[in-house]
PQR file of N, CA, C, O and H, with PARSE charges and radii, in Angstrom:
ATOM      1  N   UNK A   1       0.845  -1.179   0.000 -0.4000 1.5000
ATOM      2  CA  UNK A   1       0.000   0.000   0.000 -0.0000 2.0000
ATOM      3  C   UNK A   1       0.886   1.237   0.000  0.5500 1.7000
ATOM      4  O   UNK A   1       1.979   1.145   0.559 -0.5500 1.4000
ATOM      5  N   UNK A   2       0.547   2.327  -0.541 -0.4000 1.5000
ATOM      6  CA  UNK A   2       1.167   3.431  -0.766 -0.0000 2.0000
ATOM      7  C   UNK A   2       0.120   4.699  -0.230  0.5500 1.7000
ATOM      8  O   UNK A   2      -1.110   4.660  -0.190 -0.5500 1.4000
ATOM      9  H   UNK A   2      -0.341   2.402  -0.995  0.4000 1.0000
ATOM     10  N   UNK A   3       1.061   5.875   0.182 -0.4000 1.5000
ATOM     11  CA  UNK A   3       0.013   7.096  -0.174 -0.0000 2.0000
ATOM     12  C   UNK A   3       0.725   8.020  -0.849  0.5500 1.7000
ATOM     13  O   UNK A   3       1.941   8.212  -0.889 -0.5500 1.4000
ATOM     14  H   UNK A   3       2.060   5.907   0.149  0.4000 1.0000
ATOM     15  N   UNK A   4      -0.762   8.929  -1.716 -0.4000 1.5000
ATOM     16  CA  UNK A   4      -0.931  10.065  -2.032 -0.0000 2.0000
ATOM     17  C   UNK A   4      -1.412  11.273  -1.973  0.5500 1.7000
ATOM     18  O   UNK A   4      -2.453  11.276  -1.316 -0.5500 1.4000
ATOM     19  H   UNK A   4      -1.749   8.774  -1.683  0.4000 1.0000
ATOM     20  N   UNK A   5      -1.086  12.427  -2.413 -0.4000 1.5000
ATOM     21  CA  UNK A   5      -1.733  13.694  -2.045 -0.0000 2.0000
ATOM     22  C   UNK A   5      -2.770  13.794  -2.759  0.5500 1.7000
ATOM     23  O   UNK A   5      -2.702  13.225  -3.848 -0.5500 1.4000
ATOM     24  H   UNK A   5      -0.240  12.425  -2.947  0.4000 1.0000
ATOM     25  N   UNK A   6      -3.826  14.393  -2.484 -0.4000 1.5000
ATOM     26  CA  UNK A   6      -5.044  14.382  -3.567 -0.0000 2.0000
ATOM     27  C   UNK A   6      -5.864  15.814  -2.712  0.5500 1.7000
ATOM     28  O   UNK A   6      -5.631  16.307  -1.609 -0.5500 1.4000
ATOM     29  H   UNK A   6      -3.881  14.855  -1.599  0.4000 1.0000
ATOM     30  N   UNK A   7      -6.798  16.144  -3.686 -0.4000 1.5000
ATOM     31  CA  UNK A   7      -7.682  17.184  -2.987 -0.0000 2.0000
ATOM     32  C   UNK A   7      -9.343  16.179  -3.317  0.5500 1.7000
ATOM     33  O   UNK A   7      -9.883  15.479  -4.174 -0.5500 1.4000
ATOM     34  H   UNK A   7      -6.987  15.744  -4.583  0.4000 1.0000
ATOM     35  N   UNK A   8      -9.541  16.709  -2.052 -0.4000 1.5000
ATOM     36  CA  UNK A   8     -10.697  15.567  -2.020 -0.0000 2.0000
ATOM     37  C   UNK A   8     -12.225  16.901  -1.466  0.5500 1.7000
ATOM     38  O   UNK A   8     -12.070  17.935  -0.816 -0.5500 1.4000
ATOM     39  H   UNK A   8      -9.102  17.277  -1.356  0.4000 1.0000
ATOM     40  N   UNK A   9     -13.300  16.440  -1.920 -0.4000 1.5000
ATOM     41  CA  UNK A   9     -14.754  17.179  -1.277 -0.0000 2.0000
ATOM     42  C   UNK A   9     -14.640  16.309  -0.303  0.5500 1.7000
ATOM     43  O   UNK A   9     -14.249  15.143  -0.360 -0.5500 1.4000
ATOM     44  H   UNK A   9     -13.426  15.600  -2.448  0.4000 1.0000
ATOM     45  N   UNK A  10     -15.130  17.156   0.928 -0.4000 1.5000
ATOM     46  CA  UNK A  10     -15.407  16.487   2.318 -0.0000 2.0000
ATOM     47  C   UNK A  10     -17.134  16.790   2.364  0.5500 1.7000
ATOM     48  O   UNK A  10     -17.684  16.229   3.312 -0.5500 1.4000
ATOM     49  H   UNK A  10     -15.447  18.103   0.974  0.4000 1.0000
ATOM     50  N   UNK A  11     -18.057  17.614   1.447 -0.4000 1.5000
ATOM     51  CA  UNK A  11     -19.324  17.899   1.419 -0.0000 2.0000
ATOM     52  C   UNK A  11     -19.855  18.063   0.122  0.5500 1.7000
ATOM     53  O   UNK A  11     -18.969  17.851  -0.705 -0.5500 1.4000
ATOM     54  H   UNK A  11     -17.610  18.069   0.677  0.4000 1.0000
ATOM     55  N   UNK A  12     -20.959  18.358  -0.409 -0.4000 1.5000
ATOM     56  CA  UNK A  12     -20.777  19.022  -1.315 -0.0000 2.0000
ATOM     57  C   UNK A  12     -21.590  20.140  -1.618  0.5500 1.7000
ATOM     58  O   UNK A  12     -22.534  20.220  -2.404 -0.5500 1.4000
ATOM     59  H   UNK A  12     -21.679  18.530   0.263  0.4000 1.0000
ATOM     60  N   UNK A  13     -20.829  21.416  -0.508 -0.4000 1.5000
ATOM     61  CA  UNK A  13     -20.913  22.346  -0.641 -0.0000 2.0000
ATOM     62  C   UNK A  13     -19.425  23.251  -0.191  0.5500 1.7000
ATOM     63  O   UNK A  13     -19.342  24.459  -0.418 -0.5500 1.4000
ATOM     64  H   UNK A  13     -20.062  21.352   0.131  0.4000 1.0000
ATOM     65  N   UNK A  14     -18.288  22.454   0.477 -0.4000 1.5000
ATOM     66  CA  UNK A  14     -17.481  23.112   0.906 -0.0000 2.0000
ATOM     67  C   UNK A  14     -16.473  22.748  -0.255  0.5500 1.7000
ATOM     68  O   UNK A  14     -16.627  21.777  -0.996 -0.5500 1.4000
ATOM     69  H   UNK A  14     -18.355  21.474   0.661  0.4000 1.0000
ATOM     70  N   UNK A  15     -15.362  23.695  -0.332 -0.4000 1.5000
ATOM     71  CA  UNK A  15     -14.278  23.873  -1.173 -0.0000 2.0000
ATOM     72  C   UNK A  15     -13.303  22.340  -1.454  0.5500 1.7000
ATOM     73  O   UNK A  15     -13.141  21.856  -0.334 -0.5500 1.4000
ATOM     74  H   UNK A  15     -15.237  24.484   0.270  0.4000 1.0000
ATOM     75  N   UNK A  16     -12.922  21.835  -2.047 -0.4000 1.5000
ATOM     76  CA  UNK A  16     -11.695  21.035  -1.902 -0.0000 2.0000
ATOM     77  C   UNK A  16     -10.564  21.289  -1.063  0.5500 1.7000
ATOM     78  O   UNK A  16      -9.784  22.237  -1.149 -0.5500 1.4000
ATOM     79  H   UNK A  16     -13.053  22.228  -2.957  0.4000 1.0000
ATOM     80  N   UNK A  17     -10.555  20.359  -0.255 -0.4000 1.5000
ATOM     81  CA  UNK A  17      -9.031  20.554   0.514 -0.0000 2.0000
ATOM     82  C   UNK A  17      -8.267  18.898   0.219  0.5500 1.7000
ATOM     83  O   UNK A  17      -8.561  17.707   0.113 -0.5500 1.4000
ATOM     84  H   UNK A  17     -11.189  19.588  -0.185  0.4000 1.0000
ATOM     85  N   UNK A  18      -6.857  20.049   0.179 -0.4000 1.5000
ATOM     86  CA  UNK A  18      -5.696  18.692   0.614 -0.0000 2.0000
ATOM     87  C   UNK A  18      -5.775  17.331   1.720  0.5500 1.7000
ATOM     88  O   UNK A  18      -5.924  17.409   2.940 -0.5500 1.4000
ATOM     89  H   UNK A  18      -6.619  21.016   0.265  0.4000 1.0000
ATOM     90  N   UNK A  19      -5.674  16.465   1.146 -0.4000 1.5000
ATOM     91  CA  UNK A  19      -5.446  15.248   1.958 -0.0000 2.0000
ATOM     92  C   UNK A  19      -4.709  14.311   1.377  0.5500 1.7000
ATOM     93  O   UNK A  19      -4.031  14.462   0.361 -0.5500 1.4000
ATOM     94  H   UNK A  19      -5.553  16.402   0.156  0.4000 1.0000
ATOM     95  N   UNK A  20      -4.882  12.921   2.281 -0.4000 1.5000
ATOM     96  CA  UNK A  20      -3.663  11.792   2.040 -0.0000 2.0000
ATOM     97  C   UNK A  20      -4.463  10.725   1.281  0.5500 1.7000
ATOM     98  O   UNK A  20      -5.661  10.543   1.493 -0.5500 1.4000
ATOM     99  H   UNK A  20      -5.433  12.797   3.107  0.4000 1.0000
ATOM    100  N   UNK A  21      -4.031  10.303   0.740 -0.4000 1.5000
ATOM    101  CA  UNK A  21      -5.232   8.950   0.004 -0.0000 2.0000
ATOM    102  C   UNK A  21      -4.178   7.677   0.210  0.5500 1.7000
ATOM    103  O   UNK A  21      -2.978   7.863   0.013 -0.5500 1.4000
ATOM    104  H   UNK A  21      -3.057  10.450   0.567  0.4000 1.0000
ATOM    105  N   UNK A  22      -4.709   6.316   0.636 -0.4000 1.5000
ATOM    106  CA  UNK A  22      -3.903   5.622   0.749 -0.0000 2.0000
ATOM    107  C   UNK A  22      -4.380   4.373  -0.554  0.5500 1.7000
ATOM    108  O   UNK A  22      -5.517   3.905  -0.507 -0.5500 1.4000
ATOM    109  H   UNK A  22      -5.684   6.165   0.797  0.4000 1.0000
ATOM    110  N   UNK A  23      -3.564   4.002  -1.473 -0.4000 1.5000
ATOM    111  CA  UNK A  23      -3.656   3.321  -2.572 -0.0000 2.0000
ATOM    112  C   UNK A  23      -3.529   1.917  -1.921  0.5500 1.7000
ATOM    113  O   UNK A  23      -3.218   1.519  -0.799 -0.5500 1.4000
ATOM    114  H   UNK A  23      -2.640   4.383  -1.511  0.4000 1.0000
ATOM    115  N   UNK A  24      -3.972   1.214  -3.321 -0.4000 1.5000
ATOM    116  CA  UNK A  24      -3.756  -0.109  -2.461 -0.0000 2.0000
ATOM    117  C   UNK A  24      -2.458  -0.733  -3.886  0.5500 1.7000
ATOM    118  O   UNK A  24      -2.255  -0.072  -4.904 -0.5500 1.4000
ATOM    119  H   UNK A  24      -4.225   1.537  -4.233  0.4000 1.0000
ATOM    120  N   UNK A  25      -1.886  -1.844  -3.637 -0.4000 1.5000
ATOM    121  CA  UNK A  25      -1.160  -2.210  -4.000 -0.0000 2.0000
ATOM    122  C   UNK A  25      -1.331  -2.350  -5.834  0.5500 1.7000
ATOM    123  O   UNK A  25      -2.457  -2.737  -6.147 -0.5500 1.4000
ATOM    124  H   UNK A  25      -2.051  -2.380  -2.809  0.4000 1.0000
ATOM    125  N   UNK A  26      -0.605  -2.151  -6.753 -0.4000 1.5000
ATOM    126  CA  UNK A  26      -0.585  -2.885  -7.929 -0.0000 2.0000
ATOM    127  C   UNK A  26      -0.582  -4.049  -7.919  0.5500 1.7000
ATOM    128  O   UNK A  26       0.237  -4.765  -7.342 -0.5500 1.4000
ATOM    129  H   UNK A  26       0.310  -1.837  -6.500  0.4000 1.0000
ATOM    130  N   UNK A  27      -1.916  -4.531  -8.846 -0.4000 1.5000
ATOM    131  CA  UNK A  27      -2.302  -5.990  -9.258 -0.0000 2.0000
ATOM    132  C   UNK A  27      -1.316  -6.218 -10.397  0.5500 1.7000
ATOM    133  O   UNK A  27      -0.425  -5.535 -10.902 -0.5500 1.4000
ATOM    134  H   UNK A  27      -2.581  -3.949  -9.314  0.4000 1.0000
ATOM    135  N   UNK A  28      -1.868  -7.574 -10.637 -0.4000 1.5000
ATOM    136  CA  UNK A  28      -0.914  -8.047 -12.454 -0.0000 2.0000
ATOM    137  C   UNK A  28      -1.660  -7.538 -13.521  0.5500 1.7000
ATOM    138  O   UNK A  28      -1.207  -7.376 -14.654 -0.5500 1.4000
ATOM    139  H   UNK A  28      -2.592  -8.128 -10.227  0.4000 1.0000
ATOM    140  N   UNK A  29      -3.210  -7.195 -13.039 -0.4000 1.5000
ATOM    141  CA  UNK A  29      -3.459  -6.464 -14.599 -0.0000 2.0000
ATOM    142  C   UNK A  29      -3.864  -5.440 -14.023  0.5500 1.7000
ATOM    143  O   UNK A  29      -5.070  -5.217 -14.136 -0.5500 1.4000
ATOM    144  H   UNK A  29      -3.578  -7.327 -12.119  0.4000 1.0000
ATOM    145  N   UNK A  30      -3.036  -4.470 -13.217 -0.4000 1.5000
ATOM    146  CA  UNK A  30      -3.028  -3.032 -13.368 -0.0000 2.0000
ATOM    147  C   UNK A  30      -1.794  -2.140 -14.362  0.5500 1.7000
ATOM    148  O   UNK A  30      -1.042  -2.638 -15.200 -0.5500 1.4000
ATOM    149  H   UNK A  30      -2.056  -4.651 -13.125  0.4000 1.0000
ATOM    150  N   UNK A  31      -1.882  -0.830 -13.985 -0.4000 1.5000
ATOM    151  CA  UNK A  31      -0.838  -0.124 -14.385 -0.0000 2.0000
ATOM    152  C   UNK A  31      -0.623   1.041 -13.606  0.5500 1.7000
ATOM    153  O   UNK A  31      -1.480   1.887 -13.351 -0.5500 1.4000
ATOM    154  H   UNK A  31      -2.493  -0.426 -13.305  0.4000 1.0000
ATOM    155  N   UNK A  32       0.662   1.046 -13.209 -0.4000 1.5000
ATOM    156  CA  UNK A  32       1.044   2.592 -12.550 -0.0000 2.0000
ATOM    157  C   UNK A  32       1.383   3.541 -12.452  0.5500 1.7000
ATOM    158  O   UNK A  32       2.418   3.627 -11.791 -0.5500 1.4000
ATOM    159  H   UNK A  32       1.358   0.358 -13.416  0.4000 1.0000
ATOM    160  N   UNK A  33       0.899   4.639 -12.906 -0.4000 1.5000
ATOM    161  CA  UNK A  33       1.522   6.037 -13.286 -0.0000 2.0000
ATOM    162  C   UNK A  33       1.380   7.003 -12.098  0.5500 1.7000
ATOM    163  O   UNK A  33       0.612   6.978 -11.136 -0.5500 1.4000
ATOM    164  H   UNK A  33       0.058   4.569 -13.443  0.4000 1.0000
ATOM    165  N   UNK A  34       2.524   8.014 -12.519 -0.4000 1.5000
ATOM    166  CA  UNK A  34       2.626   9.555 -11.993 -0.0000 2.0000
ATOM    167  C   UNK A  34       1.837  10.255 -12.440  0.5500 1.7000
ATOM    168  O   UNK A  34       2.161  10.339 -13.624 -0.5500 1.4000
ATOM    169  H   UNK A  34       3.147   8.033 -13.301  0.4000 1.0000
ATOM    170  N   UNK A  35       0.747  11.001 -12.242 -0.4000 1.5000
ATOM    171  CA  UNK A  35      -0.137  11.531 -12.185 -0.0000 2.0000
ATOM    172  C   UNK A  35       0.716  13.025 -12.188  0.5500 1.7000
ATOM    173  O   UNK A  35       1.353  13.479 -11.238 -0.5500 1.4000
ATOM    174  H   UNK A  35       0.483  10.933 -11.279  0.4000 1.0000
ATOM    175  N   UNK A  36       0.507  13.756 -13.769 -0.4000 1.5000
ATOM    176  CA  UNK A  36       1.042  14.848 -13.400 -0.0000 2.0000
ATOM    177  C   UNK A  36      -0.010  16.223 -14.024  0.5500 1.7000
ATOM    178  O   UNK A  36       0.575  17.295 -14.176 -0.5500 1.4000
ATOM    179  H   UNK A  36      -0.010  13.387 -14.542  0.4000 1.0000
ATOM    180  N   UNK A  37      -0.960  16.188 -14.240 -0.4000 1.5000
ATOM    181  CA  UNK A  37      -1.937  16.970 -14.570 -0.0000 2.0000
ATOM    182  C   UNK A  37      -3.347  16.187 -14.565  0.5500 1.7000
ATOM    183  O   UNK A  37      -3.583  15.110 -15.114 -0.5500 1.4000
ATOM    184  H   UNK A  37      -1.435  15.317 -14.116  0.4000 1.0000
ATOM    185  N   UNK A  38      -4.275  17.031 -13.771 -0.4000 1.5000
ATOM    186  CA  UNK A  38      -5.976  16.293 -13.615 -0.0000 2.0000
ATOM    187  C   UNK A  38      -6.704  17.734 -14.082  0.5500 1.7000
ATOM    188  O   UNK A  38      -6.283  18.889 -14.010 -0.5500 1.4000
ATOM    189  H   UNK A  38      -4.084  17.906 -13.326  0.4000 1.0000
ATOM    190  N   UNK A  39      -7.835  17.246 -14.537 -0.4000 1.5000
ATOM    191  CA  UNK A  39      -8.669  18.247 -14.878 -0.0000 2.0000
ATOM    192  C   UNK A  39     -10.132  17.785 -13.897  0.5500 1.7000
ATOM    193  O   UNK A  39     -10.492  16.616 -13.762 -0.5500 1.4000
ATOM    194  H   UNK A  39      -8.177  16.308 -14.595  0.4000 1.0000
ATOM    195  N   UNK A  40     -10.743  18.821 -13.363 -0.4000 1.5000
ATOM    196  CA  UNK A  40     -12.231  18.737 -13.259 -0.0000 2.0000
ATOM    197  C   UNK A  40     -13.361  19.189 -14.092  0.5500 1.7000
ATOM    198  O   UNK A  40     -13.819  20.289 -13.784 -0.5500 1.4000
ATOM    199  H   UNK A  40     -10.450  19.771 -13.473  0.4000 1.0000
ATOM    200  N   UNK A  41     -13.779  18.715 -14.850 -0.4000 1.5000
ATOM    201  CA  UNK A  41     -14.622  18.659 -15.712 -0.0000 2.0000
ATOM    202  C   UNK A  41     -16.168  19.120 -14.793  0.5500 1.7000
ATOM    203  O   UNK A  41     -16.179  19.164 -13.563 -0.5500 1.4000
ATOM    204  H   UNK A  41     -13.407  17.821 -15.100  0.4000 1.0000
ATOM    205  N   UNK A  42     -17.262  19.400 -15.558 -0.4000 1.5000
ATOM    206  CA  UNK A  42     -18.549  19.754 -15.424 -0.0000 2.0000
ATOM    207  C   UNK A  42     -19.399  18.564 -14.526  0.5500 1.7000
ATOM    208  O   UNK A  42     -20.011  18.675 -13.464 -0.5500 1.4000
ATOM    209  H   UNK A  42     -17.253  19.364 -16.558  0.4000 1.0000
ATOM    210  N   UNK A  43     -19.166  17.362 -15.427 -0.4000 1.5000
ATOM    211  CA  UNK A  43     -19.741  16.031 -15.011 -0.0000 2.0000
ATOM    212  C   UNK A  43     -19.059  15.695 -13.167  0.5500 1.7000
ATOM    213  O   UNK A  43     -19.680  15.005 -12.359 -0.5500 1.4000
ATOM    214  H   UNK A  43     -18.669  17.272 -16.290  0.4000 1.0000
ATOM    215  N   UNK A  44     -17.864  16.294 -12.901 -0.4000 1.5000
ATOM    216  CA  UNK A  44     -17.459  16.043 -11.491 -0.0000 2.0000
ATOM    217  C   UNK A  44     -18.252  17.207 -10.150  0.5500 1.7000
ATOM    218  O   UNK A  44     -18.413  17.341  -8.937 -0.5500 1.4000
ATOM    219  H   UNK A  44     -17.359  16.855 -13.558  0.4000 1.0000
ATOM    220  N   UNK A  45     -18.473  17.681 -11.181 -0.4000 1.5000
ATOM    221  CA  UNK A  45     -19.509  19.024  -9.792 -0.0000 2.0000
ATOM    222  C   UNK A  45     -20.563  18.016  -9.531  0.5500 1.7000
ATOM    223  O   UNK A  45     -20.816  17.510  -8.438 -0.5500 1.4000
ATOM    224  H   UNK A  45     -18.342  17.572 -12.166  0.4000 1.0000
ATOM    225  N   UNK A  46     -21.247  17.744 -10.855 -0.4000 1.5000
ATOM    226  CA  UNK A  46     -22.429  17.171 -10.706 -0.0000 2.0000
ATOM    227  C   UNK A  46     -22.368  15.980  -9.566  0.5500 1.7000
ATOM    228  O   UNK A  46     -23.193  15.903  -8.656 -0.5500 1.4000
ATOM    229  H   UNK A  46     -21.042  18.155 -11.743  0.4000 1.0000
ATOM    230  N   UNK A  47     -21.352  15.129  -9.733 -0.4000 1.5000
ATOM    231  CA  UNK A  47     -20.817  14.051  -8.958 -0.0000 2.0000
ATOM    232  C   UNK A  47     -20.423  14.634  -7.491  0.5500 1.7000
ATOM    233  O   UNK A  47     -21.315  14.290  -6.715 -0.5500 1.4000
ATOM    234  H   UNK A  47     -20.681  15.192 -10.472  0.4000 1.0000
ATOM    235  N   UNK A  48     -19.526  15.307  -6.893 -0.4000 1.5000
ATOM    236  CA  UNK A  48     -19.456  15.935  -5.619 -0.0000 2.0000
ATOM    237  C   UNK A  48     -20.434  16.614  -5.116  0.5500 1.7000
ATOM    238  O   UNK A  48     -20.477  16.843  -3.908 -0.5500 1.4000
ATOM    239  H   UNK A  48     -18.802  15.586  -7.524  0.4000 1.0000
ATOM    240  N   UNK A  49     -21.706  17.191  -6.268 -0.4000 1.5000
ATOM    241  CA  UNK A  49     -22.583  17.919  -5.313 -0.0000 2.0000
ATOM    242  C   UNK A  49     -23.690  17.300  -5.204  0.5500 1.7000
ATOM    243  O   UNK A  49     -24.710  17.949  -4.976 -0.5500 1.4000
ATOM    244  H   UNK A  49     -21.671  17.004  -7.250  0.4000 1.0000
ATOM    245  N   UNK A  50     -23.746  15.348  -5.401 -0.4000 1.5000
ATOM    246  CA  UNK A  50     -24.299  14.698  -5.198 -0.0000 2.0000
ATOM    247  C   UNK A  50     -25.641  14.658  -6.088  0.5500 1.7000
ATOM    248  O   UNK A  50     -26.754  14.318  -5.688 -0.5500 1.4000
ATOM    249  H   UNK A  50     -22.917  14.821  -5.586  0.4000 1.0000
ATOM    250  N   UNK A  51     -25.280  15.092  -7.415 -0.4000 1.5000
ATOM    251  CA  UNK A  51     -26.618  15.460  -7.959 -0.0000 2.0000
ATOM    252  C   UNK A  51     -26.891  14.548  -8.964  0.5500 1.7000
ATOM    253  O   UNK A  51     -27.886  14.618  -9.686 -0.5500 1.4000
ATOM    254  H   UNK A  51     -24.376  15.369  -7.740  0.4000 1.0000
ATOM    255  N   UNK A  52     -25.808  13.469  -9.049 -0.4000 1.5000
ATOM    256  CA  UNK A  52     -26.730  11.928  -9.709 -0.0000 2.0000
ATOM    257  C   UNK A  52     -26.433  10.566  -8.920  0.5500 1.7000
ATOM    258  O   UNK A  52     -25.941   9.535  -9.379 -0.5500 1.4000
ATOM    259  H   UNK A  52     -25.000  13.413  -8.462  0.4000 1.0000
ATOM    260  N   UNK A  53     -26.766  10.772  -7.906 -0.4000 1.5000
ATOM    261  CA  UNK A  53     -26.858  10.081  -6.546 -0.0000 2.0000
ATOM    262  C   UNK A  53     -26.228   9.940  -5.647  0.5500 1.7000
ATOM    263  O   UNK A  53     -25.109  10.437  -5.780 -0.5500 1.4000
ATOM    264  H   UNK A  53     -27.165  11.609  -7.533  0.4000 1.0000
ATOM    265  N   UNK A  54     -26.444   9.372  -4.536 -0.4000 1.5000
ATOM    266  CA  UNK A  54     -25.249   9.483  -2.898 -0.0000 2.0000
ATOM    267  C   UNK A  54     -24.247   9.659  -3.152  0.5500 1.7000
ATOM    268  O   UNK A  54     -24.040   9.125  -4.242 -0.5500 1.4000
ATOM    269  H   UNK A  54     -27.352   8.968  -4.429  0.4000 1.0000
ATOM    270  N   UNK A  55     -23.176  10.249  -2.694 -0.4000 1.5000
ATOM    271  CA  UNK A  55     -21.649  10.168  -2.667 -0.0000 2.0000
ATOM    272  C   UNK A  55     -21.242   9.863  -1.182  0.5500 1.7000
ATOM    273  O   UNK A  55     -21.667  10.382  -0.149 -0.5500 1.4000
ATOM    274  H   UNK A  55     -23.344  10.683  -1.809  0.4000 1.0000
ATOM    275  N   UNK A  56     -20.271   8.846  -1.362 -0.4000 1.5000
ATOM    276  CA  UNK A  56     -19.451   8.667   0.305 -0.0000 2.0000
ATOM    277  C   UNK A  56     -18.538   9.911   0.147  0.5500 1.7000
ATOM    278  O   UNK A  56     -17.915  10.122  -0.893 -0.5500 1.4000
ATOM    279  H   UNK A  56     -19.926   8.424  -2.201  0.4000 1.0000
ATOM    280  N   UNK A  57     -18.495  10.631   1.107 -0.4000 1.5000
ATOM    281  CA  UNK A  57     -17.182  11.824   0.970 -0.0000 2.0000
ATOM    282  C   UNK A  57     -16.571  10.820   2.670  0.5500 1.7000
ATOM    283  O   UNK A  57     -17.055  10.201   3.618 -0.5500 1.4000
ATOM    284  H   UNK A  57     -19.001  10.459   1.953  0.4000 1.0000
ATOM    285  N   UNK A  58     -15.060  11.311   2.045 -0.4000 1.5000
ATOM    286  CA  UNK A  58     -14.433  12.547   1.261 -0.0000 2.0000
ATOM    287  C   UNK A  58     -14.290  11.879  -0.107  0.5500 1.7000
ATOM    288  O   UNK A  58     -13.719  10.791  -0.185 -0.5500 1.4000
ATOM    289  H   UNK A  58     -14.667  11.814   1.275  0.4000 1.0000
ATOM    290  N   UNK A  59     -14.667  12.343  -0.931 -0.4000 1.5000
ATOM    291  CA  UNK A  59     -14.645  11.903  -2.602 -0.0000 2.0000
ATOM    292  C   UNK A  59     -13.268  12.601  -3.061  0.5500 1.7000
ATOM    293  O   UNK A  59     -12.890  13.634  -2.510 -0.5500 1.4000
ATOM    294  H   UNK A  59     -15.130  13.226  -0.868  0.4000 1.0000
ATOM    295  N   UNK A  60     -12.762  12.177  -3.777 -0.4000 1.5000
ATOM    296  CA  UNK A  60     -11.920  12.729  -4.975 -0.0000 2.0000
ATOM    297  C   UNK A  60     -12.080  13.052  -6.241  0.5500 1.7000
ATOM    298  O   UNK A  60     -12.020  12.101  -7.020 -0.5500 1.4000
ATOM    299  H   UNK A  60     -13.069  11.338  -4.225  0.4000 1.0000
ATOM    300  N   UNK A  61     -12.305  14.326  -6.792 -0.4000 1.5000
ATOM    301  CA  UNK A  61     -13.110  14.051  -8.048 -0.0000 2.0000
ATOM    302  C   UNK A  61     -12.183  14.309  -9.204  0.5500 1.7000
ATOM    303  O   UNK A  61     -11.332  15.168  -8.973 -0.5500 1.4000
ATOM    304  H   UNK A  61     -12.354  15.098  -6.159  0.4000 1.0000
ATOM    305  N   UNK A  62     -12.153  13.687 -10.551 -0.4000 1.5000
ATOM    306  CA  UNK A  62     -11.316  14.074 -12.023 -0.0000 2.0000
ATOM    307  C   UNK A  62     -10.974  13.076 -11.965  0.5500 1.7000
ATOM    308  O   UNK A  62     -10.606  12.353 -11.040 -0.5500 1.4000
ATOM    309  H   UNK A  62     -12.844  12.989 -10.739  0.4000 1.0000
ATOM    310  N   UNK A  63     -11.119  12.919 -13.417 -0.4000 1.5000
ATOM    311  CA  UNK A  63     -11.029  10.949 -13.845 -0.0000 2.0000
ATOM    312  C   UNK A  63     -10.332  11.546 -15.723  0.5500 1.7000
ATOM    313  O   UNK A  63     -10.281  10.857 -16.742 -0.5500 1.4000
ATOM    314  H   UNK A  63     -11.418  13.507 -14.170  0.4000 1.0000
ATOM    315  N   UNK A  64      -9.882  13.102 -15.525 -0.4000 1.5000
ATOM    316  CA  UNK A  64      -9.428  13.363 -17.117 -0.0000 2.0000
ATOM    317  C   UNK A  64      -7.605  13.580 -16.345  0.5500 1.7000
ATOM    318  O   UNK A  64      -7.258  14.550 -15.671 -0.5500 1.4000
ATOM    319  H   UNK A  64      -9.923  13.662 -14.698  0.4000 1.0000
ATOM    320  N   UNK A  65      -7.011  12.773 -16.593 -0.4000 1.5000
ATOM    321  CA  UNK A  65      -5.541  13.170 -16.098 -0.0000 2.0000
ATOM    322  C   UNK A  65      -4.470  12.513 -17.054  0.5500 1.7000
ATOM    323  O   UNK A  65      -4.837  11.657 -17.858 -0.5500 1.4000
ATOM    324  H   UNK A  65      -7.293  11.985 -17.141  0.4000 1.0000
ATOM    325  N   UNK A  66      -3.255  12.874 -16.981 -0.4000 1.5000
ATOM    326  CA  UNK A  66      -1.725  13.194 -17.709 -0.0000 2.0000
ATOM    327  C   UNK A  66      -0.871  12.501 -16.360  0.5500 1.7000
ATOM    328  O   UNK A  66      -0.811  12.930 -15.207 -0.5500 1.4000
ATOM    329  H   UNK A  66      -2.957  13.570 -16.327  0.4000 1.0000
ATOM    330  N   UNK A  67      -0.458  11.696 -16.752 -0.4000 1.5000
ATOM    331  CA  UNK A  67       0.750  11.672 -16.453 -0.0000 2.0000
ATOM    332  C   UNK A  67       1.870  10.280 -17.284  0.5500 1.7000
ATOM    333  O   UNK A  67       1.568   9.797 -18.375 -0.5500 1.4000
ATOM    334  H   UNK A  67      -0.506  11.348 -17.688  0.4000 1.0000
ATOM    335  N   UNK A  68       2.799   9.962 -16.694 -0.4000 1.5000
ATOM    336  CA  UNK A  68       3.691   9.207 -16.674 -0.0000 2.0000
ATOM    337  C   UNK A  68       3.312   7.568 -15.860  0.5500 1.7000
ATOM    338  O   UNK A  68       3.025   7.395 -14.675 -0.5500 1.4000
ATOM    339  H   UNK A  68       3.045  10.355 -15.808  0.4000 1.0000
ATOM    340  N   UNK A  69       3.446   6.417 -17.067 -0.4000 1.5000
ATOM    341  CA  UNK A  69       3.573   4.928 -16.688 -0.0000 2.0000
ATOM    342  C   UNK A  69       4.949   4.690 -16.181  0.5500 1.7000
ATOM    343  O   UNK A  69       6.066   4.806 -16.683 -0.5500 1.4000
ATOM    344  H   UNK A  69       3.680   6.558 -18.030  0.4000 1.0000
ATOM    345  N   UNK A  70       4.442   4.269 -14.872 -0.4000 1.5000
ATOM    346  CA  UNK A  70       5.752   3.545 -13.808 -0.0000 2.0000
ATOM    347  C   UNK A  70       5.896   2.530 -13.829  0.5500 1.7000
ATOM    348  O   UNK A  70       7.031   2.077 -13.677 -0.5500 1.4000
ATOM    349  H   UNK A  70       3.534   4.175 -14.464  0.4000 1.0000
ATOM    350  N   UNK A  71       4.935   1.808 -14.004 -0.4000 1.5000
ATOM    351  CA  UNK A  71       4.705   0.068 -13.888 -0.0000 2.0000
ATOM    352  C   UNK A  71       3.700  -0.335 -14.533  0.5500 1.7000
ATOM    353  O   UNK A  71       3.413  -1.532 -14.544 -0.5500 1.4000
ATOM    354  H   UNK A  71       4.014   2.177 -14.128  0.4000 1.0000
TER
END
């Protein structure tokens, strides 16, 4: 297991803040990259401000990202 920095919704009405995310290990059919640019897109408000169903927070939202394969 590993961690990372991430900005995560703790509501969804309060701002993003910094936190730790703890990953879980690389499988055999995963892949592992450095994460070096994320975007939040329109579709992730909708998602943090819970407006196409429940969210567990603290959520992490942006699923459009850049980076570098490690493994």
């Amino acid at each position: 297991m590993s961690t990372v920095s991430a900005y995560a919704a703790t509501s969804a009405t309060d701002p993003l803040t910094k936190t730790t995310v703890t990953r879980r290990d690389v499988g055999p059919n995963d892949v592992a990259f450095d994460i070096h640019f994320a975007g939040i897109c329109h579709s992730d408000l909708h998602t943090v401000r819970g407006e196409w169903g429940p969210v567990d927070y603290p959520m992490v939202p942006g699923h459009e990202i850049a980076g570098l394969v490690t493994e």
